[in-house]
N, C-alpha and C positions, 0 to 999 in steps of 0.2 A: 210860405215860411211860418212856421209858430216858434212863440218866443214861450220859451216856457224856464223854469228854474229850478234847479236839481241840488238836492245839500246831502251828503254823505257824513254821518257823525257816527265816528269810530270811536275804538279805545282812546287813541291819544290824542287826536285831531278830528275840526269839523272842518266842513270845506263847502264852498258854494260855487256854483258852475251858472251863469244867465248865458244863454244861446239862441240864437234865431236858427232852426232844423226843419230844412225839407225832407221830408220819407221818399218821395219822390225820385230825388237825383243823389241821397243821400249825402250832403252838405251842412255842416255846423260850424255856424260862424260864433265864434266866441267871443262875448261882451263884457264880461266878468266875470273871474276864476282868481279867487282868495281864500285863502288857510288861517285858520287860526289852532296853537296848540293849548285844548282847554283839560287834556289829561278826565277826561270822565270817567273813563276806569281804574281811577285813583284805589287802591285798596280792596279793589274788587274780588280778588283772586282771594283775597285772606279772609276780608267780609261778609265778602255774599251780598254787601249795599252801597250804591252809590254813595258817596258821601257830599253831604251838602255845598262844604265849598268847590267843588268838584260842578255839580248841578248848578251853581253860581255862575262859573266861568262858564259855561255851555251855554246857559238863556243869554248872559251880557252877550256871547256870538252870536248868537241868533236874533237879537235886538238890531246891530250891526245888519246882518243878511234883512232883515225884515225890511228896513230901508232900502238897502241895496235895489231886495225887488221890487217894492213898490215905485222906487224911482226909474225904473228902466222898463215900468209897464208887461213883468209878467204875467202871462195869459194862466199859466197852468204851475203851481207848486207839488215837488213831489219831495218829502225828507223820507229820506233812508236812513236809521239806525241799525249797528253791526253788535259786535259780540260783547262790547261792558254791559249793555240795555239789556240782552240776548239771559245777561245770567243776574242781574239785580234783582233781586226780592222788590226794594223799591221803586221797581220800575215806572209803577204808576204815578209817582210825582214828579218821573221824568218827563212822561206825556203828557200829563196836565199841562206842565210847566212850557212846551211844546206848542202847546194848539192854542194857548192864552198870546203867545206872542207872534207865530207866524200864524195862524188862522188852521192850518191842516194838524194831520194828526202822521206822529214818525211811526214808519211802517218797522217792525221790529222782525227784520227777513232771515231768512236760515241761510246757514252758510251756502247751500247750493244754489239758492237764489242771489246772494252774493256773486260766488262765483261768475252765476253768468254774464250780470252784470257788468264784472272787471272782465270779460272777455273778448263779451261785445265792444266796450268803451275799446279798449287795446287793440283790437286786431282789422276793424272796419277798415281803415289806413293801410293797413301791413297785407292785406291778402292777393293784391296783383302784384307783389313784389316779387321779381322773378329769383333774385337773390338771396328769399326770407324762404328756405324749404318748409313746407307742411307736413304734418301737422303742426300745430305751436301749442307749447303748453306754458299759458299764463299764471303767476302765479304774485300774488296780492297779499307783500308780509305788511300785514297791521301792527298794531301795539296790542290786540288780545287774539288776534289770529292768523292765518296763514289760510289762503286760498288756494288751489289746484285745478283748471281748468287744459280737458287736451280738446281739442278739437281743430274743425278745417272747414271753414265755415260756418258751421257750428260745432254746438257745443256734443264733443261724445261723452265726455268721462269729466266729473267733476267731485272735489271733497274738500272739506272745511278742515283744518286741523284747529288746534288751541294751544299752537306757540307765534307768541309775538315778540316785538323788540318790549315792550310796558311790563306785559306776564313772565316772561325771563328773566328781567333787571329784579322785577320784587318779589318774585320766587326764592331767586336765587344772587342777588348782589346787592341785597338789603341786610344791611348788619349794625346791631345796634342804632337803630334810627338814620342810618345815612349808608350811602352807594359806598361799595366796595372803591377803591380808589388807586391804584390799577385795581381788577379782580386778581385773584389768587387764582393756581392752575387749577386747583379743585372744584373753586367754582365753573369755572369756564368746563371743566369736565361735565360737572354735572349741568349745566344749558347741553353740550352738545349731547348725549345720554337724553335726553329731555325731547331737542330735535331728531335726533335718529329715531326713538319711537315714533313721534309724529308722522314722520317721513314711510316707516312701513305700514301705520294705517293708512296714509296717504295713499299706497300702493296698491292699497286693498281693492281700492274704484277704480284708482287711477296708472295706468300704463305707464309710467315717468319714465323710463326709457325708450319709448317709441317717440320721443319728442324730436323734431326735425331741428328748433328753434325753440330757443328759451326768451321767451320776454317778461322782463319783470316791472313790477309796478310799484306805487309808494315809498312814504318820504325814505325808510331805510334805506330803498335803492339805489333813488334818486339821487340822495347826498351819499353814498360811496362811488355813483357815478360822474358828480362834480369835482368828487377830490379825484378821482382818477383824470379828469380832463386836465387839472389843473388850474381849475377857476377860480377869478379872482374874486369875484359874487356870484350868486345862485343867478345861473342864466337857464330859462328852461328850452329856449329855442336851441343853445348849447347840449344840453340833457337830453333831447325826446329825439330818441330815433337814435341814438349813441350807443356801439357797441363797446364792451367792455371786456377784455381777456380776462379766463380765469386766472391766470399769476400776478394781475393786478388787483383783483378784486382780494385774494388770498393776502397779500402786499399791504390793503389799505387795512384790511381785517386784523392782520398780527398787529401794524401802529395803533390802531384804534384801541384795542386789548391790552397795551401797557402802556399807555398813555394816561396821564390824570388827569381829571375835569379840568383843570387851567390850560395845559396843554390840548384838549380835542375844543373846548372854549373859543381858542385860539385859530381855529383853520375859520378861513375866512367863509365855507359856505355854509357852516355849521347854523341850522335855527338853534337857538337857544333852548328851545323843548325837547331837544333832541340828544343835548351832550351827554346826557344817562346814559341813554338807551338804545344810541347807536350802536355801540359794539356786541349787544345782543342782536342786533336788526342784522349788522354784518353777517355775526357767526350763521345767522338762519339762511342768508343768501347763499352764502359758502357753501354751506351742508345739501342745499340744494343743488346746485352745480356740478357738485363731487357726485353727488347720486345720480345725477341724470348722464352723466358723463357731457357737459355743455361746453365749449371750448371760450365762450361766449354769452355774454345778456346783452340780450338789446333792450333798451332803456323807454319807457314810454311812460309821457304825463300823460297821456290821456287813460283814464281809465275806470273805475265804477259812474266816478260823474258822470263822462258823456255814454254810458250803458244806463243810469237814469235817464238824460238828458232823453238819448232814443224811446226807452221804453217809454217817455210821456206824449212825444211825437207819435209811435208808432201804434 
């Protein structure tokens, strides 16, 4: 077993995964697996620069994580950065900011390498299930991107798009200094206009209809799949491996959309990083579903972490 530490820092969330992983017998035991939402890609889309208290909140996490690991003795660190780091200008005071506090340097990976990542993390679990038909095609809504992976063991077909629930909300439901509140239907038009383009470059690589199973991954999913269980707190042993009909996902989508911050605030699994920019994260799951014709998401936490976590093992 090697105990190694994997951190995934996206648009709107960083996340740290400690696991003891045999390559062996493929087995990972998980020690510590925590989120924090530090919004990095604050302003990024309008920008073009991370902006400093943005960068603030990112190192206090990783100060956090840096403990974490040194106290539970990991062998090997690997940070993964995704799509805010991906398009900053100032990217380099991210990484400085990076390797002063955990010691390694954050790999700044292309979305295809993403990809495989969330596929591997996602699917190792899922591939003798006789009831999960193959292909699967995983897909990984962040706050500045969306992932696409088809594959059946591995990876055949994979692409990045640049809609997330963070890059929707401040494209398009930022007015006047503050979030639309409900959005207006024009807005919500123009996010879904926004994802259907995505969704036919999507298609350019990727087959989306030849998908057997749809599994989806991150927090967007994850909290429409809470409220669809009905949980009274974020349970993810509740969550991982949960299928979700599409007329409930369509169901939590339309309340989430006329709901106002006090109201989505209010449901009990809600992160509080999250009350913005859920109903953009919704509308993205939706649009996918509807396109791929999926009757159904299965629900998985595991996913780019433990595709680091492997990649450092392996």
């Amino acid at each position: 077993m090697k105990r190694v530490a994997a951190v995934d820092c996206g648009t709107n969330s960083i996340r740290l995964l400690v696991a003891d992983v045999d390559p062996a017998t493929g087995a990972l035991k998980e020690l510590d697996r925590r989120m924090q939402i530090v919004r990095l890609g604050q302003d990024v889309d309008r920008t073009g620069r991370l902006a400093p208290e943005a960068l603030e909140r990112t190192f206090a996490a990783c100060r956090e994580y840096a403990a974490v690991i040194k106290g539970l003795g990991a062998e090997r660190v690997r940070f993964v950065a995704t799509s805010a780091s991906r398009d900053a200008e100032n990217r380099a005071d991210f990484v400085r900011g990076v390797v002063d506090i955990l010691g390694v340097e954050p790999e700044v990976i292309t979305g295809d390498q993403e990809a495989e990542f969330s596929f591997n993390g996602a699917t190792k679990e899922l591939t003798g299930r006789p009831d999960l038909p193959r292909p699967f095609l995983v897909v990984d809504i962040g706050g500045g991107s969306t992932e696409f992976v088809l594959g059946d063991g591995s990876v055949r077909a994979a692409r990045s798009v640049d809609v997330g629930c963070v890059r929707m909300t401040e494209r398009h439901l930022v007015h006047n200094g503050g979030i639309s509140d409900p959005p207006s239907a024009a807005q919500i038009a123009a996010i879904k206009a926004d994802i259907a383009k995505a969704l036919d470059h999507a298609e350019e690589a990727v087959p989306l209809a030849e998908a057997a199973t749809l599994v989806g991954l991150a927090g967007s999913v994850t909290t429409v799949a809470a409220i669809a269980l009905g949980l009274g707190h974020y349970d993810s042993e509740a969550i991982h491996h949960s299928r979700i009909p599409l007329a409930k996902v369509r169901e939590i989508t339309d309340r989430l959309l006329t709901a106002t911050h006090a109201e989505r605030a209010a449901i009990p699994v809600m992160h509080p990083g999250r009350v913005d920019v859920i109903g953009a994260g919704a509308l993205v799951l939706l649009a996918i579903m509807e396109r791929t014709g999926a009757e159904e998401v299965v629900v998985s936490e595991h996913d780019i972490l433990d595709g680091i976590a492997w990649s450092i093992a392996d």
